[in-house]
VOBA-1610 file (N, C-alpha, C; in pm, whole numbers, padded with zeros to 5 digits, always signed):
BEGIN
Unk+08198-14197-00678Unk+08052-14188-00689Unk+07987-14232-00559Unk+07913-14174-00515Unk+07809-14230-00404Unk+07681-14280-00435Unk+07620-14176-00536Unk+07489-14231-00570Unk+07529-14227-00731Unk+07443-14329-00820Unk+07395-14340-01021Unk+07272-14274-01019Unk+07272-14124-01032Unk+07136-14029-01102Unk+07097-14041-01221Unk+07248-14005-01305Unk+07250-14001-01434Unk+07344-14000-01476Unk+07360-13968-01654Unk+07497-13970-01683Unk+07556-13831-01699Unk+07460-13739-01695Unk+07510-13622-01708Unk+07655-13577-01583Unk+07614-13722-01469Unk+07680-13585-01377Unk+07821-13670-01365Unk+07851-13809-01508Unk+07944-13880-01459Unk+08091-13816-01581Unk+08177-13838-01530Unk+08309-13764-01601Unk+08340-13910-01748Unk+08389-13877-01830Unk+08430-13999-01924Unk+08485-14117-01843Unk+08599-14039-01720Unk+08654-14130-01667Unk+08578-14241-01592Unk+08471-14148-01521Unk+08382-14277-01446Unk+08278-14377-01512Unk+08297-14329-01627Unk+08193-14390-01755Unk+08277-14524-01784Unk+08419-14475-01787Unk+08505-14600-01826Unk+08549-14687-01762Unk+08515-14631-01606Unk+08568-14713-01520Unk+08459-14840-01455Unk+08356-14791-01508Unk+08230-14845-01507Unk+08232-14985-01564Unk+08265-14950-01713Unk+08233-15064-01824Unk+08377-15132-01778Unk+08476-15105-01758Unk+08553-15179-01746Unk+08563-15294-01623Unk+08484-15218-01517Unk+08429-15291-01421Unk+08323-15444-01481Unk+08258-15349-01571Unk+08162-15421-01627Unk+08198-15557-01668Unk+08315-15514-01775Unk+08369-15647-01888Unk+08405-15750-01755Unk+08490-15726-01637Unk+08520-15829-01562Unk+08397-15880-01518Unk+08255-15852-01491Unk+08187-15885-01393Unk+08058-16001-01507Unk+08112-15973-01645Unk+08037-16054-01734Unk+08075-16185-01771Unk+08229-16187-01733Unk+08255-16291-01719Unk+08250-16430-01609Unk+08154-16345-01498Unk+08117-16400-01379Unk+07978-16500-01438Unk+07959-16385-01535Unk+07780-16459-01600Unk+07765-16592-01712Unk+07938-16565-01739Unk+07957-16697-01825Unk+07998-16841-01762Unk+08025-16808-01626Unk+08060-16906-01541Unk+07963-17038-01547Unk+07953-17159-01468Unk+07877-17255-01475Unk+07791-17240-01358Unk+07898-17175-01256Unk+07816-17147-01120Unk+07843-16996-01120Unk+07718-16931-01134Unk+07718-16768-01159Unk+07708-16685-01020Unk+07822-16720-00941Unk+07822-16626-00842Unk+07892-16607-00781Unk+07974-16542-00682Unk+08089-16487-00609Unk+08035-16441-00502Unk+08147-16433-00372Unk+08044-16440-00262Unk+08126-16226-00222Unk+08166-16186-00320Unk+08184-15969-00329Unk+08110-15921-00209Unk+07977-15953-00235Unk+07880-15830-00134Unk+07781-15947-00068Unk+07879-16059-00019Unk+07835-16128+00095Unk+07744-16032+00223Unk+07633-16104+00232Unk+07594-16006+00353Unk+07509-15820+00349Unk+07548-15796+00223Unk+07491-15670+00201Unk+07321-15720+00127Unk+07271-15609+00152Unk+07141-15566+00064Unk+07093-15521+00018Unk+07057-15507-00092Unk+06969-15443-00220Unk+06858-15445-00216Unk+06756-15327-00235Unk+06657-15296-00230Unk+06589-15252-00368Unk+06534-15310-00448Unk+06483-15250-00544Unk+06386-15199-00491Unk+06328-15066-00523Unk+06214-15020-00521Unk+06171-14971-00672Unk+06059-15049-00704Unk+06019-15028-00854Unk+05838-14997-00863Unk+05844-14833-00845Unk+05728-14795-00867Unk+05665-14784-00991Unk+05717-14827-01105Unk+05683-14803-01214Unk+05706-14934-01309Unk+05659-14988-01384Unk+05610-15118-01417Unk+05735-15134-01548Unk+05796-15285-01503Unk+05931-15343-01574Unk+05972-15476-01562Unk+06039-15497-01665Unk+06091-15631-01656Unk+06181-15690-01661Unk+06294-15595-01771Unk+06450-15644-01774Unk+06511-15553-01677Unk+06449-15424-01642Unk+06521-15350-01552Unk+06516-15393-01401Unk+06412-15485-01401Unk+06423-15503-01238Unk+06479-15635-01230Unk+06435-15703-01345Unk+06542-15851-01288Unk+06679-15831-01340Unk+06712-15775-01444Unk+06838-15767-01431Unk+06868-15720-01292Unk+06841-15599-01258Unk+06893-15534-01101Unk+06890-15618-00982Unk+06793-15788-00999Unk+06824-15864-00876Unk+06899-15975-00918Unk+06936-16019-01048Unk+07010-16105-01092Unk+07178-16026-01060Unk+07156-15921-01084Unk+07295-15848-01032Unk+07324-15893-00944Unk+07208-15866-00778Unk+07268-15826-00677Unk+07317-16012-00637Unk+07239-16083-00634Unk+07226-16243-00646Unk+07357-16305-00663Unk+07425-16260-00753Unk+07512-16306-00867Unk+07646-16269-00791Unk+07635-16102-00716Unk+07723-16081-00624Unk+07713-16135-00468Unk+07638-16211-00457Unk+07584-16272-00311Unk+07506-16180-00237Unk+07482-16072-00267Unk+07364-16005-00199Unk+07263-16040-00168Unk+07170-15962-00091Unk+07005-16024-00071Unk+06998-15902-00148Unk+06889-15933-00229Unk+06808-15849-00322Unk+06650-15856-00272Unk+06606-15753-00209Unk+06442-15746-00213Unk+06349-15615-00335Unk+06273-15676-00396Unk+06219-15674-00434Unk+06047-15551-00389Unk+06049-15429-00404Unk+05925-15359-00353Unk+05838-15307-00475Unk+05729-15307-00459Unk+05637-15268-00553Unk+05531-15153-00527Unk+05510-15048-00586Unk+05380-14955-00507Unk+05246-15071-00479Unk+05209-15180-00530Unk+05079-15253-00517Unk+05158-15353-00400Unk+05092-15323-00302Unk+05089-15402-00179Unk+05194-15324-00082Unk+05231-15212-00114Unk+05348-15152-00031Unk+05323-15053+00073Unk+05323-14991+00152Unk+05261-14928+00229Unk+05208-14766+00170Unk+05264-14761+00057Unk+05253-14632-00013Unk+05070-14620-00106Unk+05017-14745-00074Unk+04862-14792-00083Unk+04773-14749+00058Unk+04855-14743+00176Unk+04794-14706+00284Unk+04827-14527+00328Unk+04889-14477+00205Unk+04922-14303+00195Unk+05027-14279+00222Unk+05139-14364+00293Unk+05247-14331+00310Unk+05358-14240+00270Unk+05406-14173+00289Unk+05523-14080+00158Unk+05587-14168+00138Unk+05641-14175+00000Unk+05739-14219-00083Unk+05860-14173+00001Unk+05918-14074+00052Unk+06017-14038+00144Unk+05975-14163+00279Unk+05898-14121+00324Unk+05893-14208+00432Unk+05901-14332+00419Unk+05869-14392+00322Unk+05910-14550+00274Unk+06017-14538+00246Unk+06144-14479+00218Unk+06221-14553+00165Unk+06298-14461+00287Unk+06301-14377+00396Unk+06348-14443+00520Unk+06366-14517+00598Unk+06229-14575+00596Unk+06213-14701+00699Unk+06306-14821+00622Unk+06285-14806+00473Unk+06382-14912+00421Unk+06502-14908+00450Unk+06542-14775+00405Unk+06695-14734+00503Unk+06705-14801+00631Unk+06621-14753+00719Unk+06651-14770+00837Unk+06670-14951+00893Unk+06617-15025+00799Unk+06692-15165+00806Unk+06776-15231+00761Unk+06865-15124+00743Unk+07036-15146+00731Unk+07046-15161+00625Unk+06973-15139+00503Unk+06996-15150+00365Unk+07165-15110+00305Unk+07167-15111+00254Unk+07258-15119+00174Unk+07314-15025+00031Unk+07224-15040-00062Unk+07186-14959-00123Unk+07025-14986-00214Unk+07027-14872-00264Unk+06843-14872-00330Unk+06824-14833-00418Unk+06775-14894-00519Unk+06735-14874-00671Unk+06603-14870-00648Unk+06607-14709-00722Unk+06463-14634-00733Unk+06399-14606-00871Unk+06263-14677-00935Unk+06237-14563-01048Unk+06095-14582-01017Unk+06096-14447-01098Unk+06011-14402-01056Unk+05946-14336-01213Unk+05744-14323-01222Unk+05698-14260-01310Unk+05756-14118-01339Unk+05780-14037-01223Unk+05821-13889-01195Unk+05978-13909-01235Unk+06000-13777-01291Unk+06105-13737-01316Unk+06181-13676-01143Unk+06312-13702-01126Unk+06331-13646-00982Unk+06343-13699-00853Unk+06299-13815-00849Unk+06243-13899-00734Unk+06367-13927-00709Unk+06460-14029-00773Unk+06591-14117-00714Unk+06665-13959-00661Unk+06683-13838-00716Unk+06729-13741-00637Unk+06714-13745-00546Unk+06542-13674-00520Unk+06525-13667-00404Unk+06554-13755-00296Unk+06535-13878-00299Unk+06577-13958-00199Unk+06729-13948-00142Unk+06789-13968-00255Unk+06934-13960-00235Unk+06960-13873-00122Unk+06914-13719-00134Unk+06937-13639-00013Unk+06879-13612+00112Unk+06802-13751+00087Unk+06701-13809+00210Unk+06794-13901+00282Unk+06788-13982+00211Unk+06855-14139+00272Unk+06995-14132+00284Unk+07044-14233+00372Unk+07178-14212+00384Unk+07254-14344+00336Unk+07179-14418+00202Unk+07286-14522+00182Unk+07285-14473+00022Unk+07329-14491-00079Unk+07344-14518-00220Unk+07230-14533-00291Unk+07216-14430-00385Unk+07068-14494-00435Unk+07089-14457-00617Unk+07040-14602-00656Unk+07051-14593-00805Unk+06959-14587-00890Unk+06947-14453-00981Unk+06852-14439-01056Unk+06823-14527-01193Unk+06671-14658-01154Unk+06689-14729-01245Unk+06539-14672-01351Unk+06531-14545-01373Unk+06467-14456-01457Unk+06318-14392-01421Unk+06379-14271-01437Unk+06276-14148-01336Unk+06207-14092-01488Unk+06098-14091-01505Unk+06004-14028-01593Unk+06093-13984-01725Unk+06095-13887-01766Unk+06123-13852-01859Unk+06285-13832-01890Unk+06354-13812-01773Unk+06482-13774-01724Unk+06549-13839-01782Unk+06591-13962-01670Unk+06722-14005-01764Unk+06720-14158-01670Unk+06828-14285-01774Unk+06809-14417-01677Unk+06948-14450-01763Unk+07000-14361-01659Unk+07174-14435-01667Unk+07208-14597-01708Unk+07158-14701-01624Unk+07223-14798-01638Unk+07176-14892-01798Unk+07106-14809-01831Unk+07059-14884-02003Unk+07149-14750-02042Unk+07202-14676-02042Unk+07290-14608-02129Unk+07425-14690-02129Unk+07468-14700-02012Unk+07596-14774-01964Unk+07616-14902-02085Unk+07506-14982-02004Unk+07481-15107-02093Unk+07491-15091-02291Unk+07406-15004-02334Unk+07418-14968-02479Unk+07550-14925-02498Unk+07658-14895-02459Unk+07745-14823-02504Unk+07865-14916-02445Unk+07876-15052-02374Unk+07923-15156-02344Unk+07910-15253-02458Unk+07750-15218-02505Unk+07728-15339-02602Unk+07823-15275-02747Unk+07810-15161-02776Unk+07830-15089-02874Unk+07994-15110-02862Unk+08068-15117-02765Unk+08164-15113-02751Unk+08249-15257-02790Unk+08167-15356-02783Unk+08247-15487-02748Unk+08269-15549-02923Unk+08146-15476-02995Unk+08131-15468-03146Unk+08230-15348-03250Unk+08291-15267-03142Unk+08355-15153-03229Unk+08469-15123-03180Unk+08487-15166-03086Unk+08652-15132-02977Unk+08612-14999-02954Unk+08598-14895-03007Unk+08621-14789-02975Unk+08470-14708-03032Unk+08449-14577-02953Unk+08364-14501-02985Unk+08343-14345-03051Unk+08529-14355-03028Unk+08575-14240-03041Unk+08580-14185-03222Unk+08489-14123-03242Unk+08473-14071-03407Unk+08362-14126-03475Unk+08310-14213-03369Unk+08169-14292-03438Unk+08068-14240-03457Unk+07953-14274-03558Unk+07838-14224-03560Unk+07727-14323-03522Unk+07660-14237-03423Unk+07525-14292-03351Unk+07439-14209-03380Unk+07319-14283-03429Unk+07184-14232-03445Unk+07066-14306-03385Unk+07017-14231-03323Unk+06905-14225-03226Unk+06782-14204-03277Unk+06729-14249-03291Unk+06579-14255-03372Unk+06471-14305-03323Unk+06358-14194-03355Unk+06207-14278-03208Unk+06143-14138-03145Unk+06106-14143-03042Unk+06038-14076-02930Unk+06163-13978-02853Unk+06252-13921-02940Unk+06345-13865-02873Unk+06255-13816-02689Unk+06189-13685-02741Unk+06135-13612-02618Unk+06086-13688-02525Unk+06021-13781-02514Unk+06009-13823-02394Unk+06056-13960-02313Unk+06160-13987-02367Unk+06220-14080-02368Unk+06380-14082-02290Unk+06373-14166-02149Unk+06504-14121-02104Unk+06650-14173-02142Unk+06588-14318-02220Unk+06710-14336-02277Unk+06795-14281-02339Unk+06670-14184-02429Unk+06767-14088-02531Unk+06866-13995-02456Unk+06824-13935-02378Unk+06861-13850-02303Unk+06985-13914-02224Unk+06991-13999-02147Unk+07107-14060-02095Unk+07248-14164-02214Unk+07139-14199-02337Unk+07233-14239-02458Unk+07335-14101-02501Unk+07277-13974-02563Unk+07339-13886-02580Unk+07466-13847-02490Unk+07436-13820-02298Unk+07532-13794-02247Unk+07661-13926-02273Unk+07613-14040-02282Unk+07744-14107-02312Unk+07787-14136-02368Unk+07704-14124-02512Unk+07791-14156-02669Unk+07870-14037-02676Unk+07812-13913-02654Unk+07908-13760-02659Unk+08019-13768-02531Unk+07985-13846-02438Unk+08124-13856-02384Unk+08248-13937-02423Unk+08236-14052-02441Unk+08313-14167-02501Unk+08332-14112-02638Unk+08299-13985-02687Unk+08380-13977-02819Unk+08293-13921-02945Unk+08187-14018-02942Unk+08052-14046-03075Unk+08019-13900-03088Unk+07980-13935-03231Unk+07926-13807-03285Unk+07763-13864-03281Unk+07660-13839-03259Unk+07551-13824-03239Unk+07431-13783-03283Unk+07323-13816-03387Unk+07239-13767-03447Unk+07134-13849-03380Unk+06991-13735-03416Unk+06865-13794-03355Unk+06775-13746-03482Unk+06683-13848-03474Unk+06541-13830-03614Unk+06434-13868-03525Unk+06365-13787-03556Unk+06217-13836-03543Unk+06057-13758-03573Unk+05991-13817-03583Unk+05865-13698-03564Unk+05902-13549-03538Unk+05879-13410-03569Unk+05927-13294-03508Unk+05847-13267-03369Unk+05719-13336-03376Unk+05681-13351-03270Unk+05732-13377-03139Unk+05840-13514-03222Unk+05921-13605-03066Unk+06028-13550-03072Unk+06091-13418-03093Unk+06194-13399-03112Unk+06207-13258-02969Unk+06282-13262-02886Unk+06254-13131-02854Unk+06312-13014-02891Unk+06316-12888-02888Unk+06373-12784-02955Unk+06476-12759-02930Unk+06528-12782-02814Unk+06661-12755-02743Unk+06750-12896-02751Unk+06726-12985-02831Unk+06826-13110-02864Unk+06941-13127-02873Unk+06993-12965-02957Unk+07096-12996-03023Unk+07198-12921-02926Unk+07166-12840-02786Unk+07207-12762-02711Unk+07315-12869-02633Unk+07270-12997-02638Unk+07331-13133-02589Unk+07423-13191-02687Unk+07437-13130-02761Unk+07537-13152-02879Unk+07528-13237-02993Unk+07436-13257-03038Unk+07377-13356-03137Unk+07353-13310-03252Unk+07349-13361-03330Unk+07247-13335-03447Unk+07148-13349-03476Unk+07042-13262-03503Unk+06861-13297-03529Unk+06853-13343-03709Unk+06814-13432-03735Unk+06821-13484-03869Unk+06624-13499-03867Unk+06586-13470-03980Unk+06440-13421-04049Unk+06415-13595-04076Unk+06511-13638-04142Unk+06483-13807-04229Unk+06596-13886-04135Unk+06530-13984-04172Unk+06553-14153-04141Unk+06710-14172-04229Unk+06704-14091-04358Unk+06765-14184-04452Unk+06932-14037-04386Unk+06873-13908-04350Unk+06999-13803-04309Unk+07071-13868-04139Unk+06989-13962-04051Unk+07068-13995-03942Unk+07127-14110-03986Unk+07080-14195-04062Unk+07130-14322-04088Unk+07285-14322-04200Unk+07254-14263-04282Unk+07408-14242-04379Unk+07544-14223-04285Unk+07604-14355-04259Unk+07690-14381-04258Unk+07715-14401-04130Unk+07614-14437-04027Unk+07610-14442-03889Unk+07664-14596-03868Unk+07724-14591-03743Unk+07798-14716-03720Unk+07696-14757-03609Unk+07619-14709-03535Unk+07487-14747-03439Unk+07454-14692-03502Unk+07298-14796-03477Unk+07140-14761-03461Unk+07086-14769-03381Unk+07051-14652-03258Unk+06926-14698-03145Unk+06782-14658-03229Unk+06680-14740-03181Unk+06590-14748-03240Unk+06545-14770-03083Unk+06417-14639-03099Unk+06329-14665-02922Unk+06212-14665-02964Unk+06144-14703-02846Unk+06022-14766-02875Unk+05923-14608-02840Unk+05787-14617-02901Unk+05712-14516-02902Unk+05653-14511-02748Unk+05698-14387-02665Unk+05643-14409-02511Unk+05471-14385-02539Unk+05394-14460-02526Unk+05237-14444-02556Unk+05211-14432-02382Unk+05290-14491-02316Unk+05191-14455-02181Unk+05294-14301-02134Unk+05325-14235-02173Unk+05319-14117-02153Unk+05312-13963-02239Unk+05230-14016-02344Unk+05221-13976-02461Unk+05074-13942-02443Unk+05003-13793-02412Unk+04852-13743-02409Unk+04871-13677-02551Unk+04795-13717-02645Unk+04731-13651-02757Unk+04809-13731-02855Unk+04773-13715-02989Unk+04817-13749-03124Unk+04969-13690-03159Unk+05085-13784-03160Unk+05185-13654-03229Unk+05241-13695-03350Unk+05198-13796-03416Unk+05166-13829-03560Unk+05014-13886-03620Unk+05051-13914-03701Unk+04923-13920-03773Unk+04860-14028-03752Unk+04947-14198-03773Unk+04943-14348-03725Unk+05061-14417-03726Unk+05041-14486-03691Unk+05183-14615-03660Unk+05205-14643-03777Unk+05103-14669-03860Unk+05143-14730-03988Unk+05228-14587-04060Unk+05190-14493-04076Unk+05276-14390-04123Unk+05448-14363-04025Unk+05370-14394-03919Unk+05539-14357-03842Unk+05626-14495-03872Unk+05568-14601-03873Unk+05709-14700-03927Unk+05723-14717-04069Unk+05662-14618-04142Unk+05682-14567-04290Unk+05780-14497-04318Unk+05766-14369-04215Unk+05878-14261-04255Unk+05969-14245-04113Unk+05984-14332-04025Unk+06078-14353-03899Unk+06120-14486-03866Unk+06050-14601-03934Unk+06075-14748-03910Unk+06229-14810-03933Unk+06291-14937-03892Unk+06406-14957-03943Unk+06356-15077-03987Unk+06405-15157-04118Unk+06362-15249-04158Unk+06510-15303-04284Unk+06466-15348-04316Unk+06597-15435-04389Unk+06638-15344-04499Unk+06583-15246-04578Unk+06576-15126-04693Unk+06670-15060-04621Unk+06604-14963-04509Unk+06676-14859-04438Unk+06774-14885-04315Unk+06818-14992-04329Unk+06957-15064-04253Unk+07054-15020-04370Unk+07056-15039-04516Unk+07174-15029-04568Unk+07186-14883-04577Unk+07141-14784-04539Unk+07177-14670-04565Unk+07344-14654-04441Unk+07303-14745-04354Unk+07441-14707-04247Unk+07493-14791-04329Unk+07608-14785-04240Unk+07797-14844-04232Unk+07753-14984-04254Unk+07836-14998-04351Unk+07831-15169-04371Unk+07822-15217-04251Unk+07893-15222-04131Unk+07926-15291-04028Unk+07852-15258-03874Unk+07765-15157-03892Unk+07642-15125-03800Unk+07587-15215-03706Unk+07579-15193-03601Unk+07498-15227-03523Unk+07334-15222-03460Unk+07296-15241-03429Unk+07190-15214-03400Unk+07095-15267-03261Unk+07084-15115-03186Unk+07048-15160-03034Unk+06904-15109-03038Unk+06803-15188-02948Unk+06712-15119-02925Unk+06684-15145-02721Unk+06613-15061-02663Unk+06630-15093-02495Unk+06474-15183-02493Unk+06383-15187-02573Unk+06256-15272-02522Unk+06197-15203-02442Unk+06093-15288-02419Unk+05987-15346-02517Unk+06034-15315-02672Unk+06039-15425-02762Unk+05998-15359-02856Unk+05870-15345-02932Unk+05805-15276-03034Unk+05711-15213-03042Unk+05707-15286-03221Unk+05695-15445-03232Unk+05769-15483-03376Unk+05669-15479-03441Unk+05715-15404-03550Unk+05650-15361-03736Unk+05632-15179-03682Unk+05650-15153-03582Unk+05629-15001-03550Unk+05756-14932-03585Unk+05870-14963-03490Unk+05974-14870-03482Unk+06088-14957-03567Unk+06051-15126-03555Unk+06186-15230-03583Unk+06086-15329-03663Unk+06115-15393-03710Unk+06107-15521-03828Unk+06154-15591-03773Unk+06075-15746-03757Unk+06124-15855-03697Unk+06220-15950-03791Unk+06235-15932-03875Unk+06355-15951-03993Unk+06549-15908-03912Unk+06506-15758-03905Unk+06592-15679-03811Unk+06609-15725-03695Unk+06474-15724-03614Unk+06549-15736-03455Unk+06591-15836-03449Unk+06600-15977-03523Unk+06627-16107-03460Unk+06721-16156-03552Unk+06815-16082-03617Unk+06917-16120-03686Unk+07040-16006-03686Unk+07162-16108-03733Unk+07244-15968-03750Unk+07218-15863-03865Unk+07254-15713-03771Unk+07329-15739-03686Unk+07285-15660-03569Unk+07152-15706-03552Unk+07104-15672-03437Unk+07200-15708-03259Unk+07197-15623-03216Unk+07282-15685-03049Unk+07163-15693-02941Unk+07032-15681-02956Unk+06929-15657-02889Unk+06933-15737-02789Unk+06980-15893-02789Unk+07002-15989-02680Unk+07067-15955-02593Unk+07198-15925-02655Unk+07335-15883-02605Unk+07326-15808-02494Unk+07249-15663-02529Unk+07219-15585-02428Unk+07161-15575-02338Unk+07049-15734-02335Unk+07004-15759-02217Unk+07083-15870-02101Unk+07201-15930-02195Unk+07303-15999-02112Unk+07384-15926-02093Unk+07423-15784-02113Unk+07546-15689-02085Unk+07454-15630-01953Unk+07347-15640-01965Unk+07289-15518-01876Unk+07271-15549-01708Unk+07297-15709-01722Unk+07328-15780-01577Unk+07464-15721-01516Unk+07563-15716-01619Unk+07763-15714-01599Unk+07711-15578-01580Unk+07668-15507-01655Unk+07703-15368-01566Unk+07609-15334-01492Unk+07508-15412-01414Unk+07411-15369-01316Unk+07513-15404-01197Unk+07609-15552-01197Unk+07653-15581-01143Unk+07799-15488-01065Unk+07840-15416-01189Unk+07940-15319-01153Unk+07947-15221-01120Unk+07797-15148-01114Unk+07722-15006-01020Unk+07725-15078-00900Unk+07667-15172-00867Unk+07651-15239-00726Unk+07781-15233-00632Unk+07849-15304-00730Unk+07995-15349-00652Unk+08042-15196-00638Unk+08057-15116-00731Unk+08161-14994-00717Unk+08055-14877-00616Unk+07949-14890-00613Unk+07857-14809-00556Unk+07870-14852-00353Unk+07918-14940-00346Unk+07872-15027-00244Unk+08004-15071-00159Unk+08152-14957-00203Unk+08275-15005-00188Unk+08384-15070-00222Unk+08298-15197-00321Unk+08406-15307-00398Unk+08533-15243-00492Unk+08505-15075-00533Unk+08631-15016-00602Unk+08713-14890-00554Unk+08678-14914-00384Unk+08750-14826-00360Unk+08894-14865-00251
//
């Protein structure tokens, strides 16, 4: 790999070689002193045009953790306020020996484009609607450490399918690692071509959930959501909500991930998110180990 776009363009093998990277690099996080001196001397550049909180500190607790310098860029105060291109900023960043660069961006496309701009590594930490690999990675690490295996499992995806990149990057890697795959939601949030990705489109809550060993549960994207595509919240966590009722319809032994914000009494029940067998924590302490293992393997440490 040179550059993390997405998961579409990664093989099972590099999916696995990923998390396995991963599992070693989490045990760095259980340490007393959480750091190793790997990518002594190198630098990380977040560039985070689009407004976050576990995605960007996880991504500098990564680089930190591996002894990197991690900087930190924002569109408010960045030169991209004085008109600059977005290309042209993140040359000049290049051009001070960076290292590699984590890009997201509102737009779908952007961490591409750069990529065939710039000449160091650049990791897509979620482009508009597209896709944000490293919360797929992470969900399917967490999913993993609870199930050993993924291979024959059922995952259901439930929420804001359409505009939502998790979904989109969850699918490519539960269908790679094995999972069989269903999505519910609004027909609204559903897009028409879903199942072309190999999934199943399920109408009800109660047809993705029967007998699913995951539950992703995503949050309703409202800041990129123009017009009405249900009726109210109170109806959508009526007939799309997960709550302690519509947990037992899965697998006795289910899990349950959501990526946050969450959106609680909307999409999840705070009953749910903060008990088992919710992993919702989990995946924000998995999501350091494998931010940490794009870095390292992106950056030389696995070759």
């Amino acid at each position: 790999m040179r550059h993390l776009l997405g998961i579409e363009d990664l093989s099972r093998e590099q999916i696995e070689r990923i998390l396995t990277t991963a599992d070693a690099m989490l045990e760095i996080s259980q340490r007393e002193i959480k750091r190793v001196p790997t990518l002594r001397g190198r630098t990380v550049i977040n560039v985070f045009l689009e407004s976050s909180t576990r995605t960007r500190v996880s991504f500098e607790i990564a680089a930190k953790r591996l002894s990197a310098d991690a900087i930190n860029v924002s569109s408010a105060g960045s030169s991209l306020a004085k008109a600059e291109t977005l290309t042209d900023m993140a040359l000049n960043l290049a051009a001070m020996n960076a290292d590699l660069l984590v890009v997201r961006d509102r737009t779908a496309g952007v961490p591409q484009m750069l990529s065939e701009r710039v000449g160091v590594p650049v990791v897509n930490a979620g482009d508009g609607c597209h896709e944000h690999p490293t919360q797929a990675l992470l969900d399917a690490f967490t999913a993993l450490q609870s199930l050993g295996s993924l291979e024959g499992r059922v995952v259901a995806i439930v929420g804001d399918i359409a505009h939502s990149r998790v979904a989109r990057s969850d699918i490519y890697a539960f269908t790679k690692l094995g999972a069989e795959v269903r999505v519910a939601g609004p027909a609204s949030m559903i897009p028409l071509e879903v199942e072309a990705l190999g999934v199943k489109s399920c109408r009800t809550i109660e047809e993705a959930f029967a007998g699913a060993d995951v539950i992703v549960m995503l949050r309703i994207q409202r800041e990129r959501i123009e017009g009405a595509l249900f009726p109210s919240l109170r109806e959508y966590s009526q007939t799309f909500g997960l709550d302690s009722a519509t947990l037992r319809l899965a697998h006795p032994g289910a899990i349950v991930l959501h990526p946050g914000p969450i959106n609680r009494g909307v999409e999840i029940s705070p009953e749910v998110a903060d008990a088992e067998p919710s992993r919702i924590l989990d995946q924000v302490t998995n999501g350091v180990a494998v931010r940490m293992a794009v870095l390292y393997l992106l950056t030389g440490g696995g070759s």
